[in-house]
TIRO-2110 file (N, C-alpha, C; in Angstrom, 1 decimal):
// TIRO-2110
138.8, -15.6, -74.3, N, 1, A
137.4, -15.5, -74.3, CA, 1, A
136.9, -16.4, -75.5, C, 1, A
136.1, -17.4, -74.9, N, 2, A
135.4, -18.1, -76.3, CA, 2, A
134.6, -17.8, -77.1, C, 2, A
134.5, -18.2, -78.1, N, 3, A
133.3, -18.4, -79.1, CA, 3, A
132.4, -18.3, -78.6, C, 3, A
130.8, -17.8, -79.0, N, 4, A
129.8, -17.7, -78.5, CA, 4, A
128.9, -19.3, -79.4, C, 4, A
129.1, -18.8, -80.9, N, 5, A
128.8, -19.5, -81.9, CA, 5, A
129.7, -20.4, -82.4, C, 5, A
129.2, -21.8, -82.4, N, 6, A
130.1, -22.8, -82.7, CA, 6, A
129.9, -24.0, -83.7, C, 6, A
130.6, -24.4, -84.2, N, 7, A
130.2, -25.8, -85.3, CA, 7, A
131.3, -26.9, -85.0, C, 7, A
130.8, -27.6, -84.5, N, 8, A
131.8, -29.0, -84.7, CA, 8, A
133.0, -28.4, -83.6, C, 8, A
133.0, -27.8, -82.1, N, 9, A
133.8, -27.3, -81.2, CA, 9, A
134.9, -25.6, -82.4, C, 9, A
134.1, -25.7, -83.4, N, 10, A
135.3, -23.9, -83.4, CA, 10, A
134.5, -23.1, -84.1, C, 10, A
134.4, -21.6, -83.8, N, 11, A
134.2, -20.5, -84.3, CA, 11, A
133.4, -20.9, -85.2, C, 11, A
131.9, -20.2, -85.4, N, 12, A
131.7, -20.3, -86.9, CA, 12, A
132.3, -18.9, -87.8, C, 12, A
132.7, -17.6, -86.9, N, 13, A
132.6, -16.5, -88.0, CA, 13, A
133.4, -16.4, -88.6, C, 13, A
135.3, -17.2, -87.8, N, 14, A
136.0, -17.4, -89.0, CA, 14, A
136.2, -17.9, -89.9, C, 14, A
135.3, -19.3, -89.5, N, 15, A
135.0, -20.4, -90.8, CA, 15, A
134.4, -19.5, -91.8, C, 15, A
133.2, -18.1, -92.2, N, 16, A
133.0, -17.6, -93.1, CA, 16, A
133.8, -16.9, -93.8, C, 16, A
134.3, -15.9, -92.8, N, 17, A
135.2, -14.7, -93.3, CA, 17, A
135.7, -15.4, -94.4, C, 17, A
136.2, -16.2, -94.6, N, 18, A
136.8, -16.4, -95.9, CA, 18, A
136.5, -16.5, -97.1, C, 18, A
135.1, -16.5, -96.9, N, 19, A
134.2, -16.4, -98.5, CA, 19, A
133.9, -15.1, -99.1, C, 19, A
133.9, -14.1, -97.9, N, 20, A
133.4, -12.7, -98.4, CA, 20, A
134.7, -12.2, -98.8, C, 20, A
136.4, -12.4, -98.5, N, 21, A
137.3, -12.0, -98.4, CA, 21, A
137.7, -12.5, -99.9, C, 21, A
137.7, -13.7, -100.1, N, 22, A
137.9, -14.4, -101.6, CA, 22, A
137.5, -13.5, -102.2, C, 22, A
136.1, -14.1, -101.7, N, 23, A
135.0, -13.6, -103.5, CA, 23, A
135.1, -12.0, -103.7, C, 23, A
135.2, -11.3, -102.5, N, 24, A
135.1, -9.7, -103.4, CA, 24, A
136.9, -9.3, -103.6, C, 24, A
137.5, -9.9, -103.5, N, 25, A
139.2, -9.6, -103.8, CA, 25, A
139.2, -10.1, -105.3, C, 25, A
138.3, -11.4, -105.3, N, 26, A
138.6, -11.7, -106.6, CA, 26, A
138.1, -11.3, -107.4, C, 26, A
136.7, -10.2, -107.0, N, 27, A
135.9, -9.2, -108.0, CA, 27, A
136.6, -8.4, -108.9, C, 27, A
137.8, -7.5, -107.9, N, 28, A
138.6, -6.5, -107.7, CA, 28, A
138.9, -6.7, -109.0, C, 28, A
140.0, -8.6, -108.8, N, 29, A
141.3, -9.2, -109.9, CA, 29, A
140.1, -8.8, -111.2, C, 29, A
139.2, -9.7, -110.8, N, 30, A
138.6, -10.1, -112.4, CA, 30, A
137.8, -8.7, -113.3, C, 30, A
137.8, -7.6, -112.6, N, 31, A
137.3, -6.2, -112.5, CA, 31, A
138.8, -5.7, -113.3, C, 31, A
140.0, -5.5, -112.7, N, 32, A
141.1, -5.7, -113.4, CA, 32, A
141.5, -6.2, -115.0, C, 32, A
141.4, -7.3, -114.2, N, 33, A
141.5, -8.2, -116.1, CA, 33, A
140.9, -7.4, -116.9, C, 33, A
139.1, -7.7, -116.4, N, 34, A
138.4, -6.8, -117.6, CA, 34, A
138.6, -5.1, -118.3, C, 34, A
139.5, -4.3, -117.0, N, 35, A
139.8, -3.3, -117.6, CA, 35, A
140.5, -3.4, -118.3, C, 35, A
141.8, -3.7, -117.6, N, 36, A
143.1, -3.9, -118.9, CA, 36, A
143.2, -4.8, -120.2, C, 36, A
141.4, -5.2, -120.7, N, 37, A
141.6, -5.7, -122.2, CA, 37, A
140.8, -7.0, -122.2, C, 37, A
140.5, -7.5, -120.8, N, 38, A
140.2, -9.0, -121.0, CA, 38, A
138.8, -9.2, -121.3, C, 38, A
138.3, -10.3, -121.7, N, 39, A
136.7, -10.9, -121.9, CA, 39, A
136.0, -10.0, -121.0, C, 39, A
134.5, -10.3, -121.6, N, 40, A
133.6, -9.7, -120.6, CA, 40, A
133.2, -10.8, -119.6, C, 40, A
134.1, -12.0, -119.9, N, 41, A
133.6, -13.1, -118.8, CA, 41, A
134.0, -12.4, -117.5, C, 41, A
135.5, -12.1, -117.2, N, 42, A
135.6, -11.4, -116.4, CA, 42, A
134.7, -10.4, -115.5, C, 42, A
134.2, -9.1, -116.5, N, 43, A
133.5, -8.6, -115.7, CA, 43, A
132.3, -9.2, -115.2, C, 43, A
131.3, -10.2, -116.3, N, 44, A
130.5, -11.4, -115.6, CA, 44, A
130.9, -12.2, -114.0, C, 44, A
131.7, -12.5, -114.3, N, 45, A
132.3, -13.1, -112.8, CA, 45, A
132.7, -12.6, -111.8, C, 45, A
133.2, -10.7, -111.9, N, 46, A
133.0, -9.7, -110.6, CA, 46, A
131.8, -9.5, -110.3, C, 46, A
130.9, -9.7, -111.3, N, 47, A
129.1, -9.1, -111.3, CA, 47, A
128.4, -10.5, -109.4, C, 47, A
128.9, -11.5, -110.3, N, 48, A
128.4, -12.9, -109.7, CA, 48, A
129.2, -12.7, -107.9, C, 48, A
130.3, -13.0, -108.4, N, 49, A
131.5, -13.4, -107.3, CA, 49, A
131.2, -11.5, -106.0, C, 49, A
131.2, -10.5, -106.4, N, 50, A
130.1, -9.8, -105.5, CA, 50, A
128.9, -9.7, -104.8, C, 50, A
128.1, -9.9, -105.8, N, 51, A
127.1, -10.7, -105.2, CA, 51, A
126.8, -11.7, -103.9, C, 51, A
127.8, -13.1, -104.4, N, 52, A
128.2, -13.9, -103.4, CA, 52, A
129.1, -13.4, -102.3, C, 52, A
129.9, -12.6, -102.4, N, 53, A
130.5, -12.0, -101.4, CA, 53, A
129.8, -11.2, -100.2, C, 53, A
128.6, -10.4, -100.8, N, 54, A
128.1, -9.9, -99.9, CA, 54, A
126.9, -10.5, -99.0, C, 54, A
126.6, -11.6, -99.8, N, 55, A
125.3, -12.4, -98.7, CA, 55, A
126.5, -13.3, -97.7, C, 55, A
127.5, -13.8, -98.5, N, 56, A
128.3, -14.1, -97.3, CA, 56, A
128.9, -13.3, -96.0, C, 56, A
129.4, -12.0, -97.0, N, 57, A
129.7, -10.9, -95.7, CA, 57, A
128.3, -10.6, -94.3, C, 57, A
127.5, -10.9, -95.2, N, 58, A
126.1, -10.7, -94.0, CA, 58, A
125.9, -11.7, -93.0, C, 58, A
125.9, -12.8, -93.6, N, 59, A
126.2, -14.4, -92.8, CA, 59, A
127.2, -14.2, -91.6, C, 59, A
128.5, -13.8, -92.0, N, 60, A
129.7, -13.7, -91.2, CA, 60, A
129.0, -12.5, -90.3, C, 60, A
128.7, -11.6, -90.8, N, 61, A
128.4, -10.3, -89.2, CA, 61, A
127.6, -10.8, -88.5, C, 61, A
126.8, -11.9, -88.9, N, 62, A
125.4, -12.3, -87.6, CA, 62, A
126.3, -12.8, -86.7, C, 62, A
127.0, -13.7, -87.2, N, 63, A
128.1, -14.8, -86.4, CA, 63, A
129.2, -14.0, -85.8, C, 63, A
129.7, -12.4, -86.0, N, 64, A
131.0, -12.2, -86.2, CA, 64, A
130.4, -11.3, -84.5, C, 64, A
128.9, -10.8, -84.6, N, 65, A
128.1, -9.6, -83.8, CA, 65, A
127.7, -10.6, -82.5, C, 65, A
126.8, -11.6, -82.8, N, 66, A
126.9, -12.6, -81.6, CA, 66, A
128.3, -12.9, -81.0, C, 66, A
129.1, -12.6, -81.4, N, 67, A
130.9, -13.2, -80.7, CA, 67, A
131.0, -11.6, -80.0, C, 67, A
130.9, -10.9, -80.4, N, 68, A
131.0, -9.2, -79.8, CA, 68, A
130.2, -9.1, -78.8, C, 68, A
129.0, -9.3, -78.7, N, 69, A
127.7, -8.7, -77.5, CA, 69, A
128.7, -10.1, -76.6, C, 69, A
129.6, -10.4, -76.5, N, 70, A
129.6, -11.7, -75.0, CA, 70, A
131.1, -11.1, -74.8, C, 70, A
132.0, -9.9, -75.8, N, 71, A
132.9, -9.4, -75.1, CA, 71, A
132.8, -8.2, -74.1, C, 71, A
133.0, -8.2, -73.2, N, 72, A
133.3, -7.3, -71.3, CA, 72, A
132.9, -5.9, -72.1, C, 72, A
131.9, -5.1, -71.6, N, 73, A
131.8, -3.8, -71.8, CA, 73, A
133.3, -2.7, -71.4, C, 73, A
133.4, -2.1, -71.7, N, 74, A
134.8, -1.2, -71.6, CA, 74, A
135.9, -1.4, -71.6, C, 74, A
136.0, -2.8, -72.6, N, 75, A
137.3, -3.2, -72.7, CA, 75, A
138.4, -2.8, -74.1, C, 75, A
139.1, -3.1, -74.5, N, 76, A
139.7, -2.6, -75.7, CA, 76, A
139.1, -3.2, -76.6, C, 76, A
138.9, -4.9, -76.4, N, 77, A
138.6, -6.1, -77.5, CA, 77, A
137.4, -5.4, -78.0, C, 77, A
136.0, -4.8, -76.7, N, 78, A
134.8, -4.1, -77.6, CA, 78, A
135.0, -3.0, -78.6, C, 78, A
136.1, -2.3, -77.7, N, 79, A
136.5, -1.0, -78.7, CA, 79, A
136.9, -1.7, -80.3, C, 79, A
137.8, -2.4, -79.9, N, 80, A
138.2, -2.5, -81.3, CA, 80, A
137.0, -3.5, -82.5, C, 80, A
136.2, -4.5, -81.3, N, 81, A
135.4, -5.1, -82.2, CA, 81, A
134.1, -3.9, -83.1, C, 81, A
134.2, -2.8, -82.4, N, 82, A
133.1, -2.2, -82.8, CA, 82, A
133.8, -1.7, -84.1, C, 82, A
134.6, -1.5, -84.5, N, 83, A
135.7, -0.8, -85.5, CA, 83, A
135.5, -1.6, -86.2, C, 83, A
136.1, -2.9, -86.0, N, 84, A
136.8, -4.2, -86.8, CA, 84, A
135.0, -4.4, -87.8, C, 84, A
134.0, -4.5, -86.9, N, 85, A
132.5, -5.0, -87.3, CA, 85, A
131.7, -4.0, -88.2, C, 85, A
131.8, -2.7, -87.6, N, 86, A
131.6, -1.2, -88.5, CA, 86, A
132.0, -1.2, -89.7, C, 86, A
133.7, -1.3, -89.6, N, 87, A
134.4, -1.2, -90.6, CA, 87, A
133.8, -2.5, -92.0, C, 87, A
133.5, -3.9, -91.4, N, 88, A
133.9, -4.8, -92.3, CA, 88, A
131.9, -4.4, -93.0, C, 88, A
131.0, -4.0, -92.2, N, 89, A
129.2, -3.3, -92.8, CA, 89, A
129.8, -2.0, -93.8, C, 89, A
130.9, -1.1, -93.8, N, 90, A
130.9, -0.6, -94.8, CA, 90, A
131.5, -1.1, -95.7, C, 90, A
132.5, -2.3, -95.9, N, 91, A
132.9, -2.8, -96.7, CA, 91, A
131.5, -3.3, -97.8, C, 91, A
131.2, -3.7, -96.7, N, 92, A
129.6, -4.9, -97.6, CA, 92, A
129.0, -3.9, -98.4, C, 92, A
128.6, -3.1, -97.6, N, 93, A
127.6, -1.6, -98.3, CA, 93, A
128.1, -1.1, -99.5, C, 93, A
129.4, -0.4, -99.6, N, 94, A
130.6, -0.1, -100.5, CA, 94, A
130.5, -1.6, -101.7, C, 94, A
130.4, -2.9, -101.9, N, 95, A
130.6, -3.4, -102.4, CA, 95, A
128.7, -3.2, -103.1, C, 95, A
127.9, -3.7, -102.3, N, 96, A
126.8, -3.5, -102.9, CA, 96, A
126.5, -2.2, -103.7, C, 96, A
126.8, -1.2, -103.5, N, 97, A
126.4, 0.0, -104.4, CA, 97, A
127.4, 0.0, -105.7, C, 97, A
128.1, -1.0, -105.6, N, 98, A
129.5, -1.3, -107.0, CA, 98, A
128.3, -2.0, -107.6, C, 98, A
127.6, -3.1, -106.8, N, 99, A
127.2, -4.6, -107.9, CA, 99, A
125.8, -3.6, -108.0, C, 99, A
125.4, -2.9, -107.2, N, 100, A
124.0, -1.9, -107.9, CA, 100, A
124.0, -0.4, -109.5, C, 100, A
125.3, -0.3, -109.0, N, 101, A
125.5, 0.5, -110.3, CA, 101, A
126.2, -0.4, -111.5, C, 101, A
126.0, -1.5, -111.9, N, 102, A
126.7, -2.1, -112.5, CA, 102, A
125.6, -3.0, -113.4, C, 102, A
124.3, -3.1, -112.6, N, 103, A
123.1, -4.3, -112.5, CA, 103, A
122.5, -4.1, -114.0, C, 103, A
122.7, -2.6, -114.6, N, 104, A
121.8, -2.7, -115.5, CA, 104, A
122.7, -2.6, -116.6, C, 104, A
124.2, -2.4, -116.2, N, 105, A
125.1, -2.2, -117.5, CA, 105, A
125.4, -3.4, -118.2, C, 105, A
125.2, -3.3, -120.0, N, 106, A
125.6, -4.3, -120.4, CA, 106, A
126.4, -5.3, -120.1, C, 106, A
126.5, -6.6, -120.2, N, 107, A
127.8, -7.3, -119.7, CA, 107, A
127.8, -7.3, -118.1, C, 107, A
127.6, -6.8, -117.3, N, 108, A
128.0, -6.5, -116.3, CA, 108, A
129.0, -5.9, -116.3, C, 108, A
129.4, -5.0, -117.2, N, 109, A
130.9, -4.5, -116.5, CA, 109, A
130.2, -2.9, -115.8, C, 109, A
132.0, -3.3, -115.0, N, 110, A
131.9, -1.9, -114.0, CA, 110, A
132.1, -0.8, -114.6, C, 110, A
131.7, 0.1, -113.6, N, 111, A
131.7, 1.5, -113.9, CA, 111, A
132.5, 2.7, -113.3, C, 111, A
133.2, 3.5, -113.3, N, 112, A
134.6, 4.2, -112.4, CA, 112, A
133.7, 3.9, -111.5, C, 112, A
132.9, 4.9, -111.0, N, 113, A
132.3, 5.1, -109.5, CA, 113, A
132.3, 3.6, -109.0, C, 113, A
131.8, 2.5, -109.5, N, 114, A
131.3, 1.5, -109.0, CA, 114, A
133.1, 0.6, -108.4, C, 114, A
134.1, 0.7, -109.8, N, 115, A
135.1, 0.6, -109.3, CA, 115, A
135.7, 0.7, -108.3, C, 115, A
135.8, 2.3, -108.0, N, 116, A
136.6, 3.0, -107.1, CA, 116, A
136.1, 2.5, -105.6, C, 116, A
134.8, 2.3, -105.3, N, 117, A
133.9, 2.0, -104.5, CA, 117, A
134.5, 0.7, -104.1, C, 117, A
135.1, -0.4, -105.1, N, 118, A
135.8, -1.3, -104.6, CA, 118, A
136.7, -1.4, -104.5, C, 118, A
137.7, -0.4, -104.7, N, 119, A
139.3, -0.4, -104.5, CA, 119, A
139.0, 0.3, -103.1, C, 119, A
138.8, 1.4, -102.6, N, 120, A
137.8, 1.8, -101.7, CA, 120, A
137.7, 0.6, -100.3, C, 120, A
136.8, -0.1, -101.0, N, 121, A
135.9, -1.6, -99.8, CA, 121, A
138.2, -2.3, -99.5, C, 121, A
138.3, -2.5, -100.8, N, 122, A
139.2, -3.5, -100.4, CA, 122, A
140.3, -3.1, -99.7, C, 122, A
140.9, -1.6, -99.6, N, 123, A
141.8, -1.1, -98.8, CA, 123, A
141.3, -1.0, -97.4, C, 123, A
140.1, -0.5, -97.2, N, 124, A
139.5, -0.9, -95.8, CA, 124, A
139.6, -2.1, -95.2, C, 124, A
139.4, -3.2, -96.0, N, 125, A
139.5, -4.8, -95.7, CA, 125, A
140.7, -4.8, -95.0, C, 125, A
141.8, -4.5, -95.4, N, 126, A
142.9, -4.3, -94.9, CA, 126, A
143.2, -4.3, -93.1, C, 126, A
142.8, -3.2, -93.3, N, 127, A
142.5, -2.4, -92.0, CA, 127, A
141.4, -3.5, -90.8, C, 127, A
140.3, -3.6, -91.3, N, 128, A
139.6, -4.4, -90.6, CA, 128, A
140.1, -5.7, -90.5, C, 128, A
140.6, -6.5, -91.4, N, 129, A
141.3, -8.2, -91.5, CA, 129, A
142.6, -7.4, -90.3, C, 129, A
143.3, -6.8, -90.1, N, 130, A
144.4, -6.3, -89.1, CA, 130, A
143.5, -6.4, -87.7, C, 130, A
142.4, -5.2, -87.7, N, 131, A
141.5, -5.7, -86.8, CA, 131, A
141.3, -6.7, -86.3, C, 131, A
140.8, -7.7, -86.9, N, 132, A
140.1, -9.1, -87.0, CA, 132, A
141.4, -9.7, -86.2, C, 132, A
142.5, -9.6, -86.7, N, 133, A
144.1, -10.4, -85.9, CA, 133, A
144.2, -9.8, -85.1, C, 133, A
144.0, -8.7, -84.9, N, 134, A
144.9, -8.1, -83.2, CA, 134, A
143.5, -9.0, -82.5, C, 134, A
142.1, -9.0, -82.8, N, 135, A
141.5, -9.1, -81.4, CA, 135, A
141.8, -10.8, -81.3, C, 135, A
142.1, -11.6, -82.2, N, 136, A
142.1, -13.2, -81.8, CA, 136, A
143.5, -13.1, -81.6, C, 136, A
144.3, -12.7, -82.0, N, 137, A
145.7, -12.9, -81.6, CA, 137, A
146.2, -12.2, -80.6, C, 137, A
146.2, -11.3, -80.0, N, 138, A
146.7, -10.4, -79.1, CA, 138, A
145.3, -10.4, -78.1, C, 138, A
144.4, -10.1, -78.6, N, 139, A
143.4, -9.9, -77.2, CA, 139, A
142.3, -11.6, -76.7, C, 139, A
142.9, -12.6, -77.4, N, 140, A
142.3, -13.9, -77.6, CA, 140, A
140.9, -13.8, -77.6, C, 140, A
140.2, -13.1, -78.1, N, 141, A
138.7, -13.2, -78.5, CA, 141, A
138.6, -14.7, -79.5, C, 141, A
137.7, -15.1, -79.0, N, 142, A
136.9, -16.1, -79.7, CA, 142, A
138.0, -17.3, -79.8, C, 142, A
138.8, -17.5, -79.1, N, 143, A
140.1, -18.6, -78.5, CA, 143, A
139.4, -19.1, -77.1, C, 143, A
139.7, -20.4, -77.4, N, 144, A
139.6, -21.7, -76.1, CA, 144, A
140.2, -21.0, -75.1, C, 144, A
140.3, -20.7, -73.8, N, 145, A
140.7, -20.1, -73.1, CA, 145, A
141.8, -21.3, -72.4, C, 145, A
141.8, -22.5, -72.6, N, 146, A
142.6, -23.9, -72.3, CA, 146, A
143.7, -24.3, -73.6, C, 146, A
143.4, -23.4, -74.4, N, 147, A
144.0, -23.7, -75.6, CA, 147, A
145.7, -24.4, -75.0, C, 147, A
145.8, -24.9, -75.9, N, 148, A
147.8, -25.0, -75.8, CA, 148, A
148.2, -25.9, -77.0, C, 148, A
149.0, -26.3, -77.6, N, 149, A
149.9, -26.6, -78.4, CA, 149, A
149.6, -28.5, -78.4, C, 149, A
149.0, -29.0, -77.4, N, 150, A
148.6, -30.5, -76.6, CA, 150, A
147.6, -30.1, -76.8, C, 150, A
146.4, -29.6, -76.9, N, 151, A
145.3, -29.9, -76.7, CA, 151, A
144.3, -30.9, -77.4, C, 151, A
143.6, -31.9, -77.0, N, 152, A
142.8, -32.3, -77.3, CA, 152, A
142.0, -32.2, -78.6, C, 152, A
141.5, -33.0, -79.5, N, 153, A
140.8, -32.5, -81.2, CA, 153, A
139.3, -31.9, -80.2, C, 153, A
139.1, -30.8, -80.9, N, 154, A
137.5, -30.4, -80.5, CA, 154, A
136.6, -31.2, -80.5, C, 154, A
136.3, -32.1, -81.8, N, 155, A
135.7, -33.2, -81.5, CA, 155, A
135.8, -34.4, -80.4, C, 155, A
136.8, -34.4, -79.8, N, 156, A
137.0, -35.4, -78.3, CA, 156, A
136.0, -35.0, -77.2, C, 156, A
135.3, -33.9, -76.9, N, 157, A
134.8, -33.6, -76.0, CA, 157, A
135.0, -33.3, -74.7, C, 157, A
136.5, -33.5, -74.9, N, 158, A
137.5, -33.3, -73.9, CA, 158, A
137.8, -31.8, -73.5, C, 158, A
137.9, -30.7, -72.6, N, 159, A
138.0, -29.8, -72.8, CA, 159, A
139.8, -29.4, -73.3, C, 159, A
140.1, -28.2, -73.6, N, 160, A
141.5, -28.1, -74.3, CA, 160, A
142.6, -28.0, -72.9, C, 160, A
142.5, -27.9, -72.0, N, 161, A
142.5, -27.5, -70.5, CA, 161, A
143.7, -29.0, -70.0, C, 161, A
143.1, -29.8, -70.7, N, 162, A
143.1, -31.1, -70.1, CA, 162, A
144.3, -31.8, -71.4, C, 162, A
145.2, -30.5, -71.7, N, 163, A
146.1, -31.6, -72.9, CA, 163, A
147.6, -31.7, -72.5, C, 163, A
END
């Protein structure tokens, strides 16, 4: 099943996922550092790098939700996209109420609750990034349906069918 949303012939929502996955993992690291002793640059740069994480995590669900409404009603791929999509809105939400309890503390640094809230987001991530693979890898959501190992550069115009 293909892409609904596309850039330059591939997926846009994978092309995001990677920014919201970075930046709030490396909130986590630099949330870390800052507990076990390090600069408050640190916790400045989980303050930031959340932030960014979550307007990108928003970006990716518009693109991730349009690829979903074009998979077959009562199939597995819906079941699990509905999980995989749910799951990755409370990740975002979970991250936002970290960078909201955090907004007015000196430095930016975090706070248990706001922490935990992101150890929390990032074990879920887990779970939903598993998601995210079973439906492109196993159930070929948002794959060329012509794909093969020969096919054609996206940009050729050529369909993948024809390699």
């Amino acid at each position: 099943m293909e892409s609904r949303a596309k850039l330059a012939g591939h997926a846009i929502h994978p092309m995001l996922i990677v920014f919201p996955l970075g930046l709030l993992a490396m909130a986590v690291i630099f949330d870390i550092i800052f507990l076990a002793g390090g600069g408050g640059g640190f916790a400045v740069a989980a303050f930031w790098d959340i932030a960014a994480g979550v307007i990108m995590g928003l970006l990716a669900a518009v693109f991730g939700f349009a690829d979903w409404l074009a998979v077959p009603a009562g199939t597995r791929a819906k079941r699990l996209g509905r999980w995989h999509g749910g799951g990755n809105v409370v990740i975002v939400v979970l991250f936002a109420i970290s960078w909201l309890l955090r907004l007015n503390n000196p430095g930016y640094h975090p706070n248990t609750a706001g922490f935990i809230l992101e150890i929390i987001a990032v074990l879920l991530a887990l779970v939903t990034g598993w998601l995210g693979g079973e439906l492109v890898e196993r159930l070929g959501v948002g794959v060329d349906p012509g794909a093969n190992v020969d096919a054609p550069s996206s940009l050729s115009g050529q369909p993948a069918g024809n390699g």
